[in-house]
N, CA, C and O atoms as a MOPAC input file, in Angstrom:
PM7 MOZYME 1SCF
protein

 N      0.83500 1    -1.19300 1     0.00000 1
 C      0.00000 1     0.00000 1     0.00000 1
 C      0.87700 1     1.25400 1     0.00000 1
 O      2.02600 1     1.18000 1     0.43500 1
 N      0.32700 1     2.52200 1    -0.52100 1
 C      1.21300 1     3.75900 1    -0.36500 1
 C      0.80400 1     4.53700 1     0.54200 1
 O     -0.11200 1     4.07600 1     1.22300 1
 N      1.25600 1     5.83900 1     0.86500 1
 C      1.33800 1     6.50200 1     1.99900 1
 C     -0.07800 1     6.94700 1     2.46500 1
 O     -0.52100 1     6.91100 1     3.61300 1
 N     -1.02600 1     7.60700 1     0.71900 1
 C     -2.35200 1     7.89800 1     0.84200 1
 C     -3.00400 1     6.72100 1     0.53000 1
 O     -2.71900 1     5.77000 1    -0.19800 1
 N     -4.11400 1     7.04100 1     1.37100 1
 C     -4.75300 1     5.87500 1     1.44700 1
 C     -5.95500 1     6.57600 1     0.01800 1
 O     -6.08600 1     7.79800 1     0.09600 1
 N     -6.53200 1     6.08300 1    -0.83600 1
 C     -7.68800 1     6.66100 1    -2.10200 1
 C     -8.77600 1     5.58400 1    -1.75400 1
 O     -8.85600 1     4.53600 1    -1.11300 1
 N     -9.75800 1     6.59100 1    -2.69600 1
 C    -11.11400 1     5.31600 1    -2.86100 1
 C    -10.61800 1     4.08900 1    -3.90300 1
 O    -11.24700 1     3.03000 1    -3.90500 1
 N     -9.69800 1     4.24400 1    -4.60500 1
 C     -9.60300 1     3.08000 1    -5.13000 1
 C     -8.83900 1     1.87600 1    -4.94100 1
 O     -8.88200 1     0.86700 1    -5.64400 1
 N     -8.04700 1     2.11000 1    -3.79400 1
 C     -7.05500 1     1.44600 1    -2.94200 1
 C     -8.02500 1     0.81000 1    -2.29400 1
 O     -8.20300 1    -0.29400 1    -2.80800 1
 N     -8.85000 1     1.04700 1    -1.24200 1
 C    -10.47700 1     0.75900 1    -0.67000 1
 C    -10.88300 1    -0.47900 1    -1.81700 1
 O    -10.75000 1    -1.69500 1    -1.68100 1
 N    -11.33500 1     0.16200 1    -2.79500 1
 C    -12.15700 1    -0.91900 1    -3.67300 1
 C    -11.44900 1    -1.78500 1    -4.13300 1
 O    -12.02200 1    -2.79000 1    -4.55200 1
 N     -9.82100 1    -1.70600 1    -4.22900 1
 C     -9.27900 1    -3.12300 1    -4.42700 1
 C     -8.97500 1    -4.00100 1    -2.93600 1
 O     -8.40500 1    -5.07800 1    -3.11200 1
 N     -9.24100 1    -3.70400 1    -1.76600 1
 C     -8.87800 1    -3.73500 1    -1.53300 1
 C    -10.51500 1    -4.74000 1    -0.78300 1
 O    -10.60000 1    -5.93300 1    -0.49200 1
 N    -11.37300 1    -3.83900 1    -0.70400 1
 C    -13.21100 1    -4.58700 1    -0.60200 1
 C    -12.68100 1    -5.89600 1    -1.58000 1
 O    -12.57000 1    -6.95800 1    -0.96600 1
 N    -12.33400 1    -5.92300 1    -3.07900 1
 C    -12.29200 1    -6.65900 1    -3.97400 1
 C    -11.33500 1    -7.95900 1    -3.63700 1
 O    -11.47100 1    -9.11700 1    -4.03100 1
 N    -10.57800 1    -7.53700 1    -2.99700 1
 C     -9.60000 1    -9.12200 1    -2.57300 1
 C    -10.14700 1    -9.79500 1    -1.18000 1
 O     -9.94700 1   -10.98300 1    -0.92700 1
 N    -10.76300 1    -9.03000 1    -0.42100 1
 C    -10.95800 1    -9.62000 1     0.68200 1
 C    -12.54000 1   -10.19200 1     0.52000 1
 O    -13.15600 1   -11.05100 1     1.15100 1
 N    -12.76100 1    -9.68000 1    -0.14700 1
 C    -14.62100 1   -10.43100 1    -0.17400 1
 C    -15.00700 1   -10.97800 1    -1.47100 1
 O    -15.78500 1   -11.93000 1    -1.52800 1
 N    -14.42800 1   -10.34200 1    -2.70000 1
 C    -14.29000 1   -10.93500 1    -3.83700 1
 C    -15.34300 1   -10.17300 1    -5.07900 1
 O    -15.66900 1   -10.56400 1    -6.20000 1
 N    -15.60000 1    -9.22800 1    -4.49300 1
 C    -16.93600 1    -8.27600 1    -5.38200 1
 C    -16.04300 1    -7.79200 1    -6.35100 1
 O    -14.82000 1    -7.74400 1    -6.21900 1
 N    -16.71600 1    -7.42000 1    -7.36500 1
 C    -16.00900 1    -6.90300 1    -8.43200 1
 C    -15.20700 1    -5.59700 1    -8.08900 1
 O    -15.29700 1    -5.43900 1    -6.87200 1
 N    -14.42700 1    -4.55100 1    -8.68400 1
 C    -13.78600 1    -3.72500 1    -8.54500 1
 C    -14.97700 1    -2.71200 1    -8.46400 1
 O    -15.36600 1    -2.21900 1    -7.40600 1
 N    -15.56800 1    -2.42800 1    -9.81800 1
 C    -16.67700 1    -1.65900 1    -9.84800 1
 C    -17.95200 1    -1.57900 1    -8.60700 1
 O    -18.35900 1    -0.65300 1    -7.90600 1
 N    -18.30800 1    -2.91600 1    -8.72200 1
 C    -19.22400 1    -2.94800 1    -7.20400 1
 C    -18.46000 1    -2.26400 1    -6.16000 1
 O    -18.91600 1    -1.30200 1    -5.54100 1
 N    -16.96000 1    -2.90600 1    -5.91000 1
 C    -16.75400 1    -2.42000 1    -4.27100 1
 C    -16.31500 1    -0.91800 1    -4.47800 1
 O    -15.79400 1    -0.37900 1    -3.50100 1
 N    -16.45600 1    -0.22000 1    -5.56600 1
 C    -16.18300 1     1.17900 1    -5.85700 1
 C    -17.60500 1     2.12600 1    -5.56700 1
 O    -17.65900 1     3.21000 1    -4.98800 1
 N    -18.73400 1     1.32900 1    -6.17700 1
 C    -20.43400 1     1.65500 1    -5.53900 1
 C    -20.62800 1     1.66400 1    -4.10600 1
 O    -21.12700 1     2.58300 1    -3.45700 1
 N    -20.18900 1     0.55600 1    -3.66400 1
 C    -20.58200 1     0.10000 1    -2.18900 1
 C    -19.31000 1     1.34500 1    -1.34200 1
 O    -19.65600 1     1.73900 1    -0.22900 1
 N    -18.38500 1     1.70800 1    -1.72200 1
 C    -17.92800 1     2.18800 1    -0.58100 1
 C    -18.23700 1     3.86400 1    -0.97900 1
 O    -17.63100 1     4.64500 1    -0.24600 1
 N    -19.26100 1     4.61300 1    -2.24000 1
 C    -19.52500 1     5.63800 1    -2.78800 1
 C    -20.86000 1     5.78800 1    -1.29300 1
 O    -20.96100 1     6.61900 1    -0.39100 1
 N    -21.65100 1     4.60600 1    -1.63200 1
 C    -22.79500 1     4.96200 1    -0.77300 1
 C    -22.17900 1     5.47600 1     0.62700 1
 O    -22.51000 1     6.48500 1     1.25000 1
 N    -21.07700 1     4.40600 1     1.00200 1
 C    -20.68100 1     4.23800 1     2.53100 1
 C    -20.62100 1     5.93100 1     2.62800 1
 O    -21.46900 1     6.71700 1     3.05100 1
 N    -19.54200 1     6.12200 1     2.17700 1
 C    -19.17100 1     7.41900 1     2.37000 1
 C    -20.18100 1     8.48800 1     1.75300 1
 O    -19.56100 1     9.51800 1     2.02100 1
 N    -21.17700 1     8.84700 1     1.19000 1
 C    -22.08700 1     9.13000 1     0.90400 1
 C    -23.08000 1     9.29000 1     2.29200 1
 O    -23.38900 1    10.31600 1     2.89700 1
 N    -23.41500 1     8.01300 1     2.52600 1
 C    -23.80500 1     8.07100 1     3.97500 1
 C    -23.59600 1     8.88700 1     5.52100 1
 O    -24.30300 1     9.41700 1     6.37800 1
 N    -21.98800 1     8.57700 1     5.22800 1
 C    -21.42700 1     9.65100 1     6.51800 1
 C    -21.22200 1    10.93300 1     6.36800 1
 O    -20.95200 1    11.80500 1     7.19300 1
 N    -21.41300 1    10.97200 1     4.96500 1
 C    -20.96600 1    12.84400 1     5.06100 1
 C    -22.87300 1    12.86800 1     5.03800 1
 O    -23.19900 1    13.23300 1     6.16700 1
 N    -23.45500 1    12.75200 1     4.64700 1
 C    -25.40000 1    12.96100 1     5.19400 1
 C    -25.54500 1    13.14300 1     6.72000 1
 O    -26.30200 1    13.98500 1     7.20300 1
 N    -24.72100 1    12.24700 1     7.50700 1
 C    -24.89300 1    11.52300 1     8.73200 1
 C    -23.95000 1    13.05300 1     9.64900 1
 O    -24.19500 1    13.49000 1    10.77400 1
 N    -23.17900 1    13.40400 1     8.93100 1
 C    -21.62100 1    14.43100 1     9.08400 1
 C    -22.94800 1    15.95600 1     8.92800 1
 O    -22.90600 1    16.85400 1     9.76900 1
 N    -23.95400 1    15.99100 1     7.81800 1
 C    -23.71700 1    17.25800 1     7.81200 1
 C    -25.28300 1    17.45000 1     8.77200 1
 O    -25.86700 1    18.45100 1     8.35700 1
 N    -25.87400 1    16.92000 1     9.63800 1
 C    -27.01600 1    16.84300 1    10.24300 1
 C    -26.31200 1    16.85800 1    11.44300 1
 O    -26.72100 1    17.85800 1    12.03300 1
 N    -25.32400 1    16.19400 1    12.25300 1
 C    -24.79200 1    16.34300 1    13.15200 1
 C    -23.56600 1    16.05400 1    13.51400 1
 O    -22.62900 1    16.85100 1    13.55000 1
 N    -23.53500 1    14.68100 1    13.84600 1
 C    -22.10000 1    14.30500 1    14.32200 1
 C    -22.39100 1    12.59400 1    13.88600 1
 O    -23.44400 1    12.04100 1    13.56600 1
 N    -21.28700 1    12.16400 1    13.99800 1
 C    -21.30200 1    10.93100 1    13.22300 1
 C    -20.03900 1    10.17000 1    14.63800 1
 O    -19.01700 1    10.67200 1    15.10500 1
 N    -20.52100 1     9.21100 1    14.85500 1
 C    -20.00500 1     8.39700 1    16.26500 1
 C    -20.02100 1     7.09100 1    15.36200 1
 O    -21.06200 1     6.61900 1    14.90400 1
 N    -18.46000 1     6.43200 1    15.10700 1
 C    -18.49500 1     5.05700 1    14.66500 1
 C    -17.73200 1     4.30600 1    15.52500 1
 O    -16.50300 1     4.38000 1    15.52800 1
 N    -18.44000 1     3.49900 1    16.34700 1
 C    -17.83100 1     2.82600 1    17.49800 1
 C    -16.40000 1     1.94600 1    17.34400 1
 O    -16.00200 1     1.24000 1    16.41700 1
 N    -15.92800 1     2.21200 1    18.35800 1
 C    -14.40200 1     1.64200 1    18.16000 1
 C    -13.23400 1     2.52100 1    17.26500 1
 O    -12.02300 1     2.38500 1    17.44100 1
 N    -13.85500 1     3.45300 1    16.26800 1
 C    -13.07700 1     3.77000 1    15.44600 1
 C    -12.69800 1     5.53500 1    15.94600 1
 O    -11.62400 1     6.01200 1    16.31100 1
 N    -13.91600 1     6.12700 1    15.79600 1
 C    -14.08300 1     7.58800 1    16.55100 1
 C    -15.10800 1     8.68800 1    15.96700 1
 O    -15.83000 1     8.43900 1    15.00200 1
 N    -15.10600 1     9.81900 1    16.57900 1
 C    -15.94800 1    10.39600 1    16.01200 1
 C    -15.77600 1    11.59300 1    14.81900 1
 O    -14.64200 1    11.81000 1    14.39000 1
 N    -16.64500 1    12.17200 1    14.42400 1
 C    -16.61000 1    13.40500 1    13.35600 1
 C    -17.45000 1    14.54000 1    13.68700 1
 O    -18.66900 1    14.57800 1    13.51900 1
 N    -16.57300 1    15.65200 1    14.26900 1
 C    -17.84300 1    16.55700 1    14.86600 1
 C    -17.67800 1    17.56800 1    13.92100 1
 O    -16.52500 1    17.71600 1    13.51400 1
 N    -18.56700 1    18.32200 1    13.45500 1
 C    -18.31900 1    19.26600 1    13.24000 1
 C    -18.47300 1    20.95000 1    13.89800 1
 O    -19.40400 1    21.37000 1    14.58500 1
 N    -17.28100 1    21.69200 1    13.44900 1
 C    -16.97900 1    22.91500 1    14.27500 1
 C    -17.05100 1    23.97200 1    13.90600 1
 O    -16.32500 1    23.96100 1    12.91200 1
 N    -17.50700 1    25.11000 1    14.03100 1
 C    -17.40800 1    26.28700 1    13.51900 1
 C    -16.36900 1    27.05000 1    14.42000 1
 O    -16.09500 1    26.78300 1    15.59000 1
 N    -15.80200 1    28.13500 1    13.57500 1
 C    -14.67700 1    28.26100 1    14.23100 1
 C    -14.83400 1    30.01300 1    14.05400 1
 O    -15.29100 1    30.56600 1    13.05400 1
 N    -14.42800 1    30.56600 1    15.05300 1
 C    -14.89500 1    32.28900 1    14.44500 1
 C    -13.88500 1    32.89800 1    13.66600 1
 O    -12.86500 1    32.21000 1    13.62000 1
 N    -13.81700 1    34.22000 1    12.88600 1
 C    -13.35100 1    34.70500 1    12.33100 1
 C    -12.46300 1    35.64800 1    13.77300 1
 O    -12.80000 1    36.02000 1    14.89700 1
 N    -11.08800 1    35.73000 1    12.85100 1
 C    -10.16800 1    36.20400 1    13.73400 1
 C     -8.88700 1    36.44700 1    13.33100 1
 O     -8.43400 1    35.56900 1    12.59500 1
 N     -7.95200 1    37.62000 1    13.65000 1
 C     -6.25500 1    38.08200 1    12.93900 1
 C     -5.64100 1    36.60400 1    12.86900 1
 O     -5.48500 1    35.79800 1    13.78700 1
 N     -5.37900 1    36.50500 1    11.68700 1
 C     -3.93600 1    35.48300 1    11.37200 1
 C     -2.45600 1    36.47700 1    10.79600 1
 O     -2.54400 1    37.57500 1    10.24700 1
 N     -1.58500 1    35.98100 1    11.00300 1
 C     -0.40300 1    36.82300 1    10.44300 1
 C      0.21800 1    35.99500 1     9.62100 1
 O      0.21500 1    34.76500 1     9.67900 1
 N      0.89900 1    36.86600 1     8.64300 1
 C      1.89000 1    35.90900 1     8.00500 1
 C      3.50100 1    35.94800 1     8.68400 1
 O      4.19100 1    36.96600 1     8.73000 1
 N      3.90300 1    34.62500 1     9.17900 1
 C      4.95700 1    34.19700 1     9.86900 1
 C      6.52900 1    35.28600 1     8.90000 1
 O      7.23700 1    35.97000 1     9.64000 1
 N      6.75800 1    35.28300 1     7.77300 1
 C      7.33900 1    35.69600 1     6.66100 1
 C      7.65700 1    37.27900 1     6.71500 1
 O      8.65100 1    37.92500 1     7.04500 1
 N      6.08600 1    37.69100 1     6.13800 1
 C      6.18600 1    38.84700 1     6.61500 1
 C      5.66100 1    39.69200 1     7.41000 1
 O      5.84200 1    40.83700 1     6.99600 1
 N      5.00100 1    39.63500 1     8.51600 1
 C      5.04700 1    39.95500 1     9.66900 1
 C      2.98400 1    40.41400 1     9.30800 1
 O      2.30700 1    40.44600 1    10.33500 1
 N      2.36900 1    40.65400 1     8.21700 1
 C      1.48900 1    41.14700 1     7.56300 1
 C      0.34800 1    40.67300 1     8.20300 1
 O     -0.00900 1    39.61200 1     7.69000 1
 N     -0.24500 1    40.97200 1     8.96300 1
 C     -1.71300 1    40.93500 1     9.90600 1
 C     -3.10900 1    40.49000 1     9.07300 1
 O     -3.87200 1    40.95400 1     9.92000 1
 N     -3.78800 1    40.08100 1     8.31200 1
 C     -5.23700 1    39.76400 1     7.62200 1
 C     -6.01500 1    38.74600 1     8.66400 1
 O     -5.63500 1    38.16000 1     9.67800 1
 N     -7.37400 1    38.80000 1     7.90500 1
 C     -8.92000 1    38.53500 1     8.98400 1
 C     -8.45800 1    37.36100 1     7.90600 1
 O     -8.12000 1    37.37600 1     6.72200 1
 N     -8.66700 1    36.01500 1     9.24000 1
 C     -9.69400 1    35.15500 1     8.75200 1
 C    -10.75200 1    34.56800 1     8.87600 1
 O    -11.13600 1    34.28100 1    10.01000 1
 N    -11.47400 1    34.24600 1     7.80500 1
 C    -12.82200 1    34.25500 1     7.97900 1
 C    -13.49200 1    33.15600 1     8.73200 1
 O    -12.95600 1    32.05000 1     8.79100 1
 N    -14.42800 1    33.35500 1     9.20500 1
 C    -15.29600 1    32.34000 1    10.21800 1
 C    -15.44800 1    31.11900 1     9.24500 1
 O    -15.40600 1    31.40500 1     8.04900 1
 N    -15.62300 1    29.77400 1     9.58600 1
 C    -15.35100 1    29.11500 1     8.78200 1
 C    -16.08600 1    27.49400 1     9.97100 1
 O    -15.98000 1    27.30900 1    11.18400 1
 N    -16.71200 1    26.72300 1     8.97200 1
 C    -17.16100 1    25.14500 1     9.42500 1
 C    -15.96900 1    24.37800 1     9.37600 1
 O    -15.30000 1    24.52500 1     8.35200 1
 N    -15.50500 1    23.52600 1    10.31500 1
 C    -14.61800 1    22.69300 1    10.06300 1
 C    -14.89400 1    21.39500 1    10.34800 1
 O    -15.87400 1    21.09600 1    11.03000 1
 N    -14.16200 1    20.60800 1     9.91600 1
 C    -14.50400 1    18.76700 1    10.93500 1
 C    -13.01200 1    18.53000 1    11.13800 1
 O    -11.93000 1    18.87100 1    10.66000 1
 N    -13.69400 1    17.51900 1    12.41200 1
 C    -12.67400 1    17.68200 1    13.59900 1
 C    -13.19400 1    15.94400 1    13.76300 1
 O    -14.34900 1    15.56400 1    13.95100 1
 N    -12.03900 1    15.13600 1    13.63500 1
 C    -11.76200 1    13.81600 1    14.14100 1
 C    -11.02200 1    13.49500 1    15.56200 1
 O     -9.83600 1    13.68200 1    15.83600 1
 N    -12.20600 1    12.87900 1    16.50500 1
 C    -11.01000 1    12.59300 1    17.81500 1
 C    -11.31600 1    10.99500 1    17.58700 1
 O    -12.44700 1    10.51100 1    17.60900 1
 N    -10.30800 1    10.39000 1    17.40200 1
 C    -10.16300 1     8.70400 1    17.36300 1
 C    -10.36300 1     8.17400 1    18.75200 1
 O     -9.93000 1     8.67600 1    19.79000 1
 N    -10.96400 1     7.26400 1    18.64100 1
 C    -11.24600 1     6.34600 1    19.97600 1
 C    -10.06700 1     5.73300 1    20.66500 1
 O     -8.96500 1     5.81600 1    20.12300 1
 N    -10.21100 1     5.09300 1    21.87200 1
 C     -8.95100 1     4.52600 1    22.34700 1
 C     -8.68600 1     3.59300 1    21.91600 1
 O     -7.50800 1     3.30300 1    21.70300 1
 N     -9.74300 1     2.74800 1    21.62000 1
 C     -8.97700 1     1.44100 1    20.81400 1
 C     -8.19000 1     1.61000 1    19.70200 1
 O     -7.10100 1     1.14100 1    19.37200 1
 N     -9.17800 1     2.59200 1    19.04800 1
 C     -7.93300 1     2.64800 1    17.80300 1
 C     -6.59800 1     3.45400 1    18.04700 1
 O     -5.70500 1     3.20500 1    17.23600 1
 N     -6.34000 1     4.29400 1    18.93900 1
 C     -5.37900 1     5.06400 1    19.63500 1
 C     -4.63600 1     3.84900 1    20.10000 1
 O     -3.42500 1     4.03100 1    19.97700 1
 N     -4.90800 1     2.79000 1    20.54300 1
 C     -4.42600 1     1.47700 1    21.15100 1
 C     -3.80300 1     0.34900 1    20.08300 1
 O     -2.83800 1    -0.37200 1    20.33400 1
 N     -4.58500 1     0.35600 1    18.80800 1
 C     -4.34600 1    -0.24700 1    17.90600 1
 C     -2.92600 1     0.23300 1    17.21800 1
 O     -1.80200 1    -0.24600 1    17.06800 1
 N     -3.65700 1     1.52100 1    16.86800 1
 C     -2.12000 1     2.40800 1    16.31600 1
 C     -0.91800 1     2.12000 1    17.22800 1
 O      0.10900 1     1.64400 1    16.74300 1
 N     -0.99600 1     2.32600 1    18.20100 1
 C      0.37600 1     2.25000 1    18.92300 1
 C      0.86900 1     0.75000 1    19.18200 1
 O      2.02500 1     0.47200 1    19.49900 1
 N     -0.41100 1    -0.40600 1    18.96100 1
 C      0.59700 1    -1.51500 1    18.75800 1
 C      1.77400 1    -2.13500 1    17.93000 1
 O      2.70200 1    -2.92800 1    18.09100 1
 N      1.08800 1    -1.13100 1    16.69700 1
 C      2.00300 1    -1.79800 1    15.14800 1
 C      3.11100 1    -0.74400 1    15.48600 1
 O      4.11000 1    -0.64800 1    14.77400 1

């Protein structure tokens, strides 16, 4: 595998372990994710064991540029914000 993980890395990847065609497991993981951003933009999305997806609004406020010292507004802005669960915080740190 390479560093980014893509949707089509996913669908070969649905495709060796269960055996669906490339195309199918390219549908099936369109809905998946289809699903969570629906699920993402109504509220918050909690997938057990793995973690959650909240989303944040964040206010508008001075940023500078580090470079040249130059002060501008930035703008208020929606963000999403992933906090991973412990297991998977647990998982990660086994490998």
């Amino acid at each position: 595998m390479s560093d980014n993980l893509t949707k089509d890395i996913i669908a070969r990847e649905i495709n060796k372990k269960i055996g669906y065609s490339k195309n199918y497991s390219k549908k099936i993981l369109s809905i998946i994710l289809e699903c969570m951003a629906q699920q993402i933009k109504k509220s918050e999305l909690n997938l057990k064991n793995f973690g959650v997806f909240k989303k944040i609004f964040k206010k508008e406020r001075i940023g500078r540029n580090p470079k040249t010292k130059e002060e501008y507004i930035i703008k208020s802005r929606k963000v999403l914000k992933f906090v991973p669960s412990k297991k998977l915080i647990k998982y990660i740190n086994e490998i």
